[in-house]
C-alpha positions as CSV (number, residue, x, y, z in Angstrom):
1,X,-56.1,-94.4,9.3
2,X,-55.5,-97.1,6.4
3,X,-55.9,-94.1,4.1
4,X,-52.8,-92.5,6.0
5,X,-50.5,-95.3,6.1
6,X,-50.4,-96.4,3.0
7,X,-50.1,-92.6,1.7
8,X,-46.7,-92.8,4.3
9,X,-45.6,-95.8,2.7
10,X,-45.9,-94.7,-0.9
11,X,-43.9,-91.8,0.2
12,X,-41.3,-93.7,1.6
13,X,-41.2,-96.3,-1.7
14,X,-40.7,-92.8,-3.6
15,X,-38.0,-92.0,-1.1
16,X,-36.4,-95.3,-1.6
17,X,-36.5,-95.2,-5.2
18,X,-35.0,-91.8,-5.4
19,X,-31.6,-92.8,-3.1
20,X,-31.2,-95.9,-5.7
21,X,-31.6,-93.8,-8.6
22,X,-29.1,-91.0,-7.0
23,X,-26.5,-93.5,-6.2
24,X,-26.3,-95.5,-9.6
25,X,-26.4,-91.8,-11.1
26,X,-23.3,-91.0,-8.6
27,X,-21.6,-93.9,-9.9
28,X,-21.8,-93.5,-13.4
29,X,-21.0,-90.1,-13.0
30,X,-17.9,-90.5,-10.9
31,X,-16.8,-93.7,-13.8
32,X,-17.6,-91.5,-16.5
33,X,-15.5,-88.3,-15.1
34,X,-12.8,-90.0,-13.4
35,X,-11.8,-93.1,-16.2
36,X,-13.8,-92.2,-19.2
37,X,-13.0,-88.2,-19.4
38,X,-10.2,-87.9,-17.3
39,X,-8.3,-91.7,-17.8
40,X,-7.4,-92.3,-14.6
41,X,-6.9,-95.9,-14.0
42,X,-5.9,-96.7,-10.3
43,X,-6.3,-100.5,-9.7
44,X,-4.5,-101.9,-13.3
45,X,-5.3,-104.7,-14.7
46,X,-8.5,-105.0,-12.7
47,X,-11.4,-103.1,-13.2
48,X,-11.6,-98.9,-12.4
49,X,-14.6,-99.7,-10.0
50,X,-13.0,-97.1,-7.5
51,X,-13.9,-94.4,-9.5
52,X,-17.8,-95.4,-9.7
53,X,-17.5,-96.0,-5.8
54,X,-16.4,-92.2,-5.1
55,X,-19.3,-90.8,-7.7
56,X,-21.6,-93.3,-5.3
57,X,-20.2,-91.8,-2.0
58,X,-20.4,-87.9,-3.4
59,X,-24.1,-89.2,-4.0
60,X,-24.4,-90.4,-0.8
61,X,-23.4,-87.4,1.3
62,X,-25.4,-84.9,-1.0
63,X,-28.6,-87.1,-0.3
64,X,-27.5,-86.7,3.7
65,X,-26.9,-83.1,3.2
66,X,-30.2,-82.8,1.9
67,X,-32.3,-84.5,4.2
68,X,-30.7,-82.9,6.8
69,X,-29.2,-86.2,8.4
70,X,-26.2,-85.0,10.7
71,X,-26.2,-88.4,12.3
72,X,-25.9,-90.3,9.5
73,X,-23.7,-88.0,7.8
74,X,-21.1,-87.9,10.7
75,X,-20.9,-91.8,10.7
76,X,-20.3,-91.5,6.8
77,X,-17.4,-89.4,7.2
78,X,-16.2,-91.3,10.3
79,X,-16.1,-93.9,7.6
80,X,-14.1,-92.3,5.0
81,X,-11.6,-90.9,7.5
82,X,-11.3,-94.1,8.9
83,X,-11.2,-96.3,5.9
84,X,-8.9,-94.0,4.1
85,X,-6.2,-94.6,7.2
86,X,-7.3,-98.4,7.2
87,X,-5.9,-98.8,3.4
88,X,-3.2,-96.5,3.3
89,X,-1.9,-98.5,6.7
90,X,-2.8,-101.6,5.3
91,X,-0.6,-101.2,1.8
92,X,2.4,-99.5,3.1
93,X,2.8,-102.6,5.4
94,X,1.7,-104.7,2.5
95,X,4.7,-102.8,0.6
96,X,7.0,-103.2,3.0
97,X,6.4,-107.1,2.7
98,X,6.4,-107.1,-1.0
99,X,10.0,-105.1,-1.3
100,X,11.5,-107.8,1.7
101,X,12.4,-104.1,3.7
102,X,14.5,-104.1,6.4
103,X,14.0,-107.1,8.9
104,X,11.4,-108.6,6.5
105,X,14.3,-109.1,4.3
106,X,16.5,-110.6,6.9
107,X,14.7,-112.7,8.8
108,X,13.5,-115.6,6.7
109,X,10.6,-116.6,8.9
110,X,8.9,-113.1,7.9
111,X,9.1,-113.9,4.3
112,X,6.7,-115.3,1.9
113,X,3.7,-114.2,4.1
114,X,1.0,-113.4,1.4
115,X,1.5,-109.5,2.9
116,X,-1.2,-108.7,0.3
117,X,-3.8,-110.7,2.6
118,X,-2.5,-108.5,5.9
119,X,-3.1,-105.4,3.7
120,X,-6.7,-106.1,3.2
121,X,-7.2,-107.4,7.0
122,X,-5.4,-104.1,8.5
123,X,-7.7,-102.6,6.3
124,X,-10.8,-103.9,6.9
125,X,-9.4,-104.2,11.0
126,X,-9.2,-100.4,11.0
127,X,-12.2,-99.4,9.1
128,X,-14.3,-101.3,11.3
129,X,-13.4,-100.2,14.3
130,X,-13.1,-96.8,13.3
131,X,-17.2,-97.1,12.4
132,X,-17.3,-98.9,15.3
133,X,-16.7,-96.4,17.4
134,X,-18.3,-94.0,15.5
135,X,-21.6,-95.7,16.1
136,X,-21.0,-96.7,19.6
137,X,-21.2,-92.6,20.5
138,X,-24.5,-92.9,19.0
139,X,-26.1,-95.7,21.0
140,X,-26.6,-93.4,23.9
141,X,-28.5,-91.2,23.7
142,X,-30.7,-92.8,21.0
143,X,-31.4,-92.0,17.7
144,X,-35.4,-91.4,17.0
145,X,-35.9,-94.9,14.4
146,X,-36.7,-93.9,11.0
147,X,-40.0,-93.6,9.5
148,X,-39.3,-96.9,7.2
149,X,-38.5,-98.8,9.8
150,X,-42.0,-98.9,11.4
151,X,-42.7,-101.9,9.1
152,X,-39.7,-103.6,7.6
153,X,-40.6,-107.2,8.1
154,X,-41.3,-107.7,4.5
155,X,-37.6,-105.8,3.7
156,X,-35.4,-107.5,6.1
157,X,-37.1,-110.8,4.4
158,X,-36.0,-110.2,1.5
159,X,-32.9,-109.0,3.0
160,X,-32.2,-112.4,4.3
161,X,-33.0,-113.8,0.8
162,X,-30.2,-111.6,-0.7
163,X,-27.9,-112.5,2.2
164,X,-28.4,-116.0,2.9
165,X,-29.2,-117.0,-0.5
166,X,-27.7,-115.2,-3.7
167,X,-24.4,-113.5,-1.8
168,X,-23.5,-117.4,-0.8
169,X,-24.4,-118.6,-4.3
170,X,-22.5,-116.2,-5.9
171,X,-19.6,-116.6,-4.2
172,X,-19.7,-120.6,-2.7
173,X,-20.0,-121.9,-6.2
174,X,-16.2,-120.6,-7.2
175,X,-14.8,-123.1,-4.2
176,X,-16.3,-126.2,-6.4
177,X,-14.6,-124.6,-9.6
178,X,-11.8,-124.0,-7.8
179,X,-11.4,-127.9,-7.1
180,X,-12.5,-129.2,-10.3
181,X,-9.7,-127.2,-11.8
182,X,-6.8,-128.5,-9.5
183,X,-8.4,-132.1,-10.2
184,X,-9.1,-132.5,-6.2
185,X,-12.2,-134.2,-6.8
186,X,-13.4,-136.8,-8.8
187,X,-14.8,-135.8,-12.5
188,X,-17.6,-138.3,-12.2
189,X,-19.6,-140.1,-9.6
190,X,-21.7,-142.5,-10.9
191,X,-21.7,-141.3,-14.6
192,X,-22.7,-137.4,-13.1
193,X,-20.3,-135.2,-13.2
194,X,-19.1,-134.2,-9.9
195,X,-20.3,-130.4,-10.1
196,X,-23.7,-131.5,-10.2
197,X,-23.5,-133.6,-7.1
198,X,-22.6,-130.4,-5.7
199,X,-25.6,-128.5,-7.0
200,X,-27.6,-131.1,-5.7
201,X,-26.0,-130.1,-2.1
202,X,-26.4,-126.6,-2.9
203,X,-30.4,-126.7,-3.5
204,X,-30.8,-129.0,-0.9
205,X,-28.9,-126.3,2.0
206,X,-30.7,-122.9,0.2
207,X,-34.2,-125.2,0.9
208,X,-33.7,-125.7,4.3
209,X,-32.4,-121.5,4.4
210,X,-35.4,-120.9,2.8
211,X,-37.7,-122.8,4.5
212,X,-36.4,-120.9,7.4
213,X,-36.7,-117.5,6.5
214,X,-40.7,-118.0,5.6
215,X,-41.3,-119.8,8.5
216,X,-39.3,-116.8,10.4
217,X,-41.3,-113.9,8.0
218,X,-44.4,-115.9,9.8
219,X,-42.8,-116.0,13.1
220,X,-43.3,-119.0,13.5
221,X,-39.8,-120.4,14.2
222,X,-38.9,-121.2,17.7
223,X,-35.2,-121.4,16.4
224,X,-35.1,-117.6,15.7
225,X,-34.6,-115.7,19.2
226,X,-37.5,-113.4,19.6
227,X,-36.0,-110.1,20.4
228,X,-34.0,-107.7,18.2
229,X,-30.5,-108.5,19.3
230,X,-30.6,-111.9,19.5
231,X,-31.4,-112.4,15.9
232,X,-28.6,-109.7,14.7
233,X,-26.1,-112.2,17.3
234,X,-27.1,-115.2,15.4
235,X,-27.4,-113.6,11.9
236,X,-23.4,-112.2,12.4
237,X,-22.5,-116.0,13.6
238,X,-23.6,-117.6,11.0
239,X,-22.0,-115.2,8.4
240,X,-19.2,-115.4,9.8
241,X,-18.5,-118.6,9.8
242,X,-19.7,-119.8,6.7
243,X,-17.4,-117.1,5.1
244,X,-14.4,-118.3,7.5
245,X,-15.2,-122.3,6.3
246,X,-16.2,-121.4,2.6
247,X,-12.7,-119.1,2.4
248,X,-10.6,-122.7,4.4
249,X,-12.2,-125.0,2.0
250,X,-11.5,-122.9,-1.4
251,X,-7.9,-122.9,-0.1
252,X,-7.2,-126.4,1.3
253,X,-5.5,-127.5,-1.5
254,X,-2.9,-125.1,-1.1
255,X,-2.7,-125.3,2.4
256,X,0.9,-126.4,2.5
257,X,2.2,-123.3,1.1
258,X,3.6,-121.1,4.7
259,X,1.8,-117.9,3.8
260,X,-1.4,-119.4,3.0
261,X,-1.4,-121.0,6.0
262,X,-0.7,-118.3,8.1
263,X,-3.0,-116.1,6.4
264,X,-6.4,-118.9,7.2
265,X,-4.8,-119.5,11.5
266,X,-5.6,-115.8,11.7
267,X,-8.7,-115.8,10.2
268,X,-10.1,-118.3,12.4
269,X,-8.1,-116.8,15.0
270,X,-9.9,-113.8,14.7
271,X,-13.6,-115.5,13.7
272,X,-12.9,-116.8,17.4
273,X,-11.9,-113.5,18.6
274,X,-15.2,-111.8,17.2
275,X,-17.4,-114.6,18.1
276,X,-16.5,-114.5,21.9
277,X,-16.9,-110.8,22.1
278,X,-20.5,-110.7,20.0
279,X,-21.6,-114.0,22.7
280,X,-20.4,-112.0,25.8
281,X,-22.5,-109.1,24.5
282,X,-25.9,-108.7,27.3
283,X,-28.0,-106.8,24.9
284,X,-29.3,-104.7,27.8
285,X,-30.7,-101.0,26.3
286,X,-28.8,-97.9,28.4
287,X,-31.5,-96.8,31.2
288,X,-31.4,-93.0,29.0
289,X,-34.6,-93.0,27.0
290,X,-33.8,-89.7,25.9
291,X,-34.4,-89.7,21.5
292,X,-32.5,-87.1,19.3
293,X,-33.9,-86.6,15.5
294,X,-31.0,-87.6,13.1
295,X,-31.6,-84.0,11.9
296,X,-30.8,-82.6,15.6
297,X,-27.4,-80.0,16.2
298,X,-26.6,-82.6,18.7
299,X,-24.8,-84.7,15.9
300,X,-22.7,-81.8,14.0
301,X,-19.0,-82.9,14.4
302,X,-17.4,-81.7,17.4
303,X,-13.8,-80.4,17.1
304,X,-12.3,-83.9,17.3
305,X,-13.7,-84.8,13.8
306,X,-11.9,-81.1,12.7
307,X,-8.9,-82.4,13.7
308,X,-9.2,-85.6,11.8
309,X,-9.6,-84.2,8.9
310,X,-6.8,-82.2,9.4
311,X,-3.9,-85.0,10.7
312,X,-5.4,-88.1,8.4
313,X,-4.6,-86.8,5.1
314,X,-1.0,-86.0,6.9
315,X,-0.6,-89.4,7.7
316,X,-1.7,-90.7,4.2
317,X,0.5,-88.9,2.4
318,X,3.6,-90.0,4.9
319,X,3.0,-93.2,4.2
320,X,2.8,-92.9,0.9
321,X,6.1,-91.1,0.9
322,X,7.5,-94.2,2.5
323,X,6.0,-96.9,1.1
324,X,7.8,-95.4,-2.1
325,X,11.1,-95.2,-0.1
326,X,10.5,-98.6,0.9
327,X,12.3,-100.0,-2.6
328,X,14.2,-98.7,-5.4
329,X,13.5,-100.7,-8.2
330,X,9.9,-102.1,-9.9
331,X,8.7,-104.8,-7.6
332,X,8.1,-107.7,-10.3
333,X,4.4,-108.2,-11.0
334,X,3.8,-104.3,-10.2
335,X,1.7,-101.7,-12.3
336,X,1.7,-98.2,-12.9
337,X,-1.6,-96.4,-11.4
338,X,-3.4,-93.5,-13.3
339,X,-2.0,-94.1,-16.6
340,X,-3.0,-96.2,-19.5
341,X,0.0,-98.4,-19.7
342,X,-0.7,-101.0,-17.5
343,X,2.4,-103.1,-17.1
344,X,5.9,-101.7,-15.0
């Protein structure tokens, strides 16, 4: 039996190793072709990360394709369709505010709005209830769990780690340099410079994080709520809101300007909003026991997803037409996609 289960876990490291090694492949692939052969640059002056992400996703579905995954294959396409109507909704609204159009440019209560910021929450707003939905069809009936998951404590502790750990480090620490360059707090303290004290916070709050997560990994934390959902309720709280205080406290300084401010109300508004629906969640499992193989006919699209494919692109490319029709004239701090020549 030992013999056994440690030949299925070696085959499931293997497995692993091979979906990393596909999907940095995708991604250099998709950079190479796209910017390096071809020269398309899309998002000017930032960096052409895009065209790695699509190389990534064309690895993505040929892995699904191969494994013969139609459940996880139809949610990855539920995805794209519903993140590529997410962005295209989200920047012909954030043109609209850009070029003052139409009431925007009468009404001087709907200007200066920071419409970039509504671009990327219509986006984001979209996309996630598009997957949303997409994975609430497949709660019931349920999906037979995957071999890997039979024993993940060790990789949703280091999951945690990466999380609750490095992500906040890597982002957190920009709010202290963020301060120290609008002078909002003190140089020194004490003849130490004030970014230490701050490090000194830092280490102090990844400690106690960490001294949770081992005594968790040991289950021996009565904090931690014992079943499944309980601990994904918590998990998503505490994200949340250290994102939704980490993003107020970066901008707090600027608070006074009317389009910052509106753009941090709604994201606690809707930090509130989410929060209240996860807490009035039960948890209870559907009474169907019934278990379909991610592999099973069950999950090829039906002929609603056909239809999506065909009236999406439709609607992208209308809104394109009028987010171009939207002005008639450069809109100052603009660039030119797909070329080389990165200023308008």
């Amino acid at each position: 039996m030992c013999g056994k289960d440690s030949s299925s876990s070696a085959s499931s490291g293997l497995s692993a190793c091979f979906f990393i090694m596909l999907l940095a492949g995708g991604w250099w692939a998709g950079y190479i072709i796209l910017t390096g052969l071809l020269g398309l640059h899309m998002t000017p002056p930032r960096s052409d990360n895009w065209s790695g992400c699509v190389g990534l996703f064309v690895a993505i579905v040929f892995y699904l394709i191969r494994q013969q995954n139609r459940a996880a294959l139809n949610v990855t396409l539920c995805g794209l369709l519903a993140g590529g109507t997410g962005f295209a909704v989200g920047g012909f609204v954030n043109m609209l505010g850009r070029a003052q159009w139409g009431p925007i440019g009468r009404f001087e209560s709907l200007q200066g709005l920071d419409y970039w910021k509504w671009m990327e929450q219509l986006f984001g707003l979209i996309m996630g209830i598009g997957v949303g939905l997409a994975f609430l069809r497949r709660v019931k009936p349920k999906l037979v769990p995957p071999a890997e998951d039979r024993s993940g404590r060790n990789l949703n502790t280091i999951g945690l780690l990466f999380l609750l750990l490095v992500v906040m480090w890597t982002n957190l620490h920009k709010n202290v340099l963020t301060w120290a360059k609008g002078k909002h707090i003190p140089e020194h303290l004490f003849g130490i410079r004030a970014e230490w004290w701050f490090l000194l916070v830092g280490l102090i709050l990844s400690a106690m994080i960490l001294v949770a997560i081992v005594r968790r990994h040991r289950q021996d934390l009565p904090l931690a709520p014992s079943g499944d959902f309980g601990r994904g309720q918590l998990l998503f709280l505490v994200i949340l809101w250290i994102v939704v205080t980490g993003a107020f406290t970066q901008a707090l300084p600027a608070m006074a300007g009317k389009g910052v401010f509106f753009v941090h109300v709604t994201f606690w508004i809707t930090g509130g909003i989410c929060s209240l629906i996860v807490l009035g969640l039960s948890g209870n499992k559907p009474q169907s026991e019934a278990q379909i193989a991610g592999s099973d006919k069950f999950w090829k699209p039906g002929i609603r997803h056909w239809i999506s494919w065909l009236l999406i692109p439709v609607l992208i490319v209308l809104l394109a037409y009028l987010t171009v029709s939207a002005h008639n004239r450069p809109i100052p701090g603009s660039h030119l996609r797909f070329t080389k020549n990165l200023q308008q």
